[in-house]
TIKESE-895119 format. One line per field, with one value per residue (C-alpha): residue number from 1; z, y, x. Coordinates in Angstrom, 3 decimals. Last residue first. Layout:
# TIKESE-895119
num: NUM,...
zz: Z,...
yy: Y,...
xx: X,...
//
This chain:
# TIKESE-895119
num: 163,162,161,160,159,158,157,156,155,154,153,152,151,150,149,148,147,146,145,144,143,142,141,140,139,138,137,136,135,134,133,132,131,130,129,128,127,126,125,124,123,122,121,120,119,118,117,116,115,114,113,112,111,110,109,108,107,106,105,104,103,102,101,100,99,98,97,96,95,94,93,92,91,90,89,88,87,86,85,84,83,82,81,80,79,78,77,76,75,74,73,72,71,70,69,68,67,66,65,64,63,62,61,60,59,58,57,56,55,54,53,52,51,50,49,48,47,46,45,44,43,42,41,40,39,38,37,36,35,34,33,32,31,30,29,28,27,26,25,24,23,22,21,20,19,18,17,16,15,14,13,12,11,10,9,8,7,6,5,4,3,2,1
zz: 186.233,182.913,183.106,183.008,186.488,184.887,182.907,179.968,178.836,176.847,176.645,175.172,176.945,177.425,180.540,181.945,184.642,185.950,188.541,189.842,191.612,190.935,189.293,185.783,184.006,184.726,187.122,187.307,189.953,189.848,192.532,193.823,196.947,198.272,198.685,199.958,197.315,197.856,195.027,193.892,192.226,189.169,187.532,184.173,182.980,179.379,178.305,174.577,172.554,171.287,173.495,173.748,175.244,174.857,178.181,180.060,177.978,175.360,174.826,171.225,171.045,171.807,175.222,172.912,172.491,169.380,167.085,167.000,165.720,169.675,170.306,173.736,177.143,180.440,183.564,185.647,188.837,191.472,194.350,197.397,199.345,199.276,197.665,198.261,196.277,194.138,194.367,196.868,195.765,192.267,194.011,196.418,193.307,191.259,193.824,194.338,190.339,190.147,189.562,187.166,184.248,182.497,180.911,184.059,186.097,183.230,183.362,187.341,187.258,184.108,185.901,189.388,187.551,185.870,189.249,190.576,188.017,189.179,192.461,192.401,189.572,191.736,195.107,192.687,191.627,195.152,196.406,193.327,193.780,197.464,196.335,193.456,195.684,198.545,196.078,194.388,198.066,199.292,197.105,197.692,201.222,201.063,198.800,202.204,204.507,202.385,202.225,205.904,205.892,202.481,202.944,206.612,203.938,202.423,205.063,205.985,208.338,208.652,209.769,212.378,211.520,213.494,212.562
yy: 76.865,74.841,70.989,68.247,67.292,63.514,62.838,63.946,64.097,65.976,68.922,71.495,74.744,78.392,80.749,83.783,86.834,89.753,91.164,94.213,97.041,99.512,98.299,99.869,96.524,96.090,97.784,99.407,101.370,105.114,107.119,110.341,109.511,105.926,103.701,100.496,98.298,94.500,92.757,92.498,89.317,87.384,84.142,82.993,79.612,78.658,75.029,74.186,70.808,68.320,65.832,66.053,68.323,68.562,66.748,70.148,73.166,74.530,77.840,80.336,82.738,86.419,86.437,85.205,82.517,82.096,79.454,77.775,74.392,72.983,74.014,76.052,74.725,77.578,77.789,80.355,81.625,84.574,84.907,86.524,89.844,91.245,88.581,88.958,85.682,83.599,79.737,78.601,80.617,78.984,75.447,75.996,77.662,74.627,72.392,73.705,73.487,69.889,69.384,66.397,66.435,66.488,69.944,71.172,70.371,72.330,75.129,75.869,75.539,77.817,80.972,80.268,80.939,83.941,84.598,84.397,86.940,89.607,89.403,89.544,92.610,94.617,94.016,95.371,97.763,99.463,98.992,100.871,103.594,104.134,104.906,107.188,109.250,108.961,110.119,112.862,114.304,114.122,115.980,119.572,119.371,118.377,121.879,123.194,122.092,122.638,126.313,127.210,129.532,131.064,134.775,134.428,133.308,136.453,138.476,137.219,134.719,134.106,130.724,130.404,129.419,133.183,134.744
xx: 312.194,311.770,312.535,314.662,314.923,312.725,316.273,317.491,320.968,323.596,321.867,324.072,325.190,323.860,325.135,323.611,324.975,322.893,325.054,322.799,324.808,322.388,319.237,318.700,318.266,321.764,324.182,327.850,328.891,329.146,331.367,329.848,329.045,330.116,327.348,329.690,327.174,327.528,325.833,322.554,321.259,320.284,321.580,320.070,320.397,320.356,319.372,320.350,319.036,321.031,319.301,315.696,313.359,309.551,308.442,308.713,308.388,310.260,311.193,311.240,314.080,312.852,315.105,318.097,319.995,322.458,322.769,319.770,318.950,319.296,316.140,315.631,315.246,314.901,316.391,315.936,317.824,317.094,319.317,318.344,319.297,323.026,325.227,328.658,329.437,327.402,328.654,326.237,322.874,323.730,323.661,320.293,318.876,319.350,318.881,315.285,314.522,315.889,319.614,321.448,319.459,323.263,322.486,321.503,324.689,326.577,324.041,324.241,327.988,328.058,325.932,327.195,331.176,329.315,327.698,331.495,332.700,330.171,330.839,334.709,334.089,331.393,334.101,336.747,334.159,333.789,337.711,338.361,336.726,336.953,340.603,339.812,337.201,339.691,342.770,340.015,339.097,343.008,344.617,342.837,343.378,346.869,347.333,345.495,347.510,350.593,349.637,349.147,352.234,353.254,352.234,354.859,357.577,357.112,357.345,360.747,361.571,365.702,366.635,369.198,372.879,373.773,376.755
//
């Protein structure tokens, strides 16, 4: 008695079908993988211009950063930036509870404490451009981190401005 296997016909049918069933697999995992690694890189980016975002507003709120330094420091603490990085700050009155783009500004030489300064961080992130796998944006920019922060004015000094 032979211990070799025994081919039938039917096992001959069967031949080649774990290459393709392998096929078939691997274009959703790569598509799920590449995935992944595209809006964990979105996320990381996107939570360090929020991070920019506050740092920015908290220096601003003391008078402590002039226009330049205020992009020089957002710039800093934005991460996988592709291009530049676009930052505004602008002085509202502190009477209001919520900040909007429709909100009334003030301009230089009309801010006091108590008021609110928002500053707005804009940039594009890395983008891997993987077919077929969306990535969030804003303003209809692909991979756009559009990130904004609002905090009291606690002092005023002569960097207390609009930019």
């Amino acid at each position: 008695m032979s211990l070799a296997p025994r081919w039938s016909p039917r096992h001959r049918v069967e031949r080649g079908s774990v290459t393709v069933e392998f096929a078939l697999i691997l274009i959703p995992f790569l598509v799920l993988l590449f995935g992944m690694v595209q809006f964990s890189i979105w996320f990381f980016s996107a939570q360090s211009g929020s991070s920019a975002a506050r740092e920015a507003a908290r220096r601003s709120a003391v008078g402590d950063l002039s226009c330049a330094q205020l992009a020089v420091n957002a710039t800093g603490n934005a991460e996988l930036v592709q291009g530049g990085v676009t930052v505004s700050r602008t002085y509202y009155d502190g009477s209001y509870a919520t900040v909007s783009d429709s909100t009334p500004t003030k301009g230089a030489g009309q801010v006091a404490v108590g008021d609110n300064v928002r500053v707005l961080v804009r940039y594009r992130t890395m983008d891997l451009h993987f077919p077929f796998i969306p990535i969030p944006s804003a303003g209809g920019v692909r991979a756009q981190i559009v990130e904004s922060a609002t905090v009291r004015v606690e002092s005023v000094t002569a960097n207390t401005v609009p930019c």
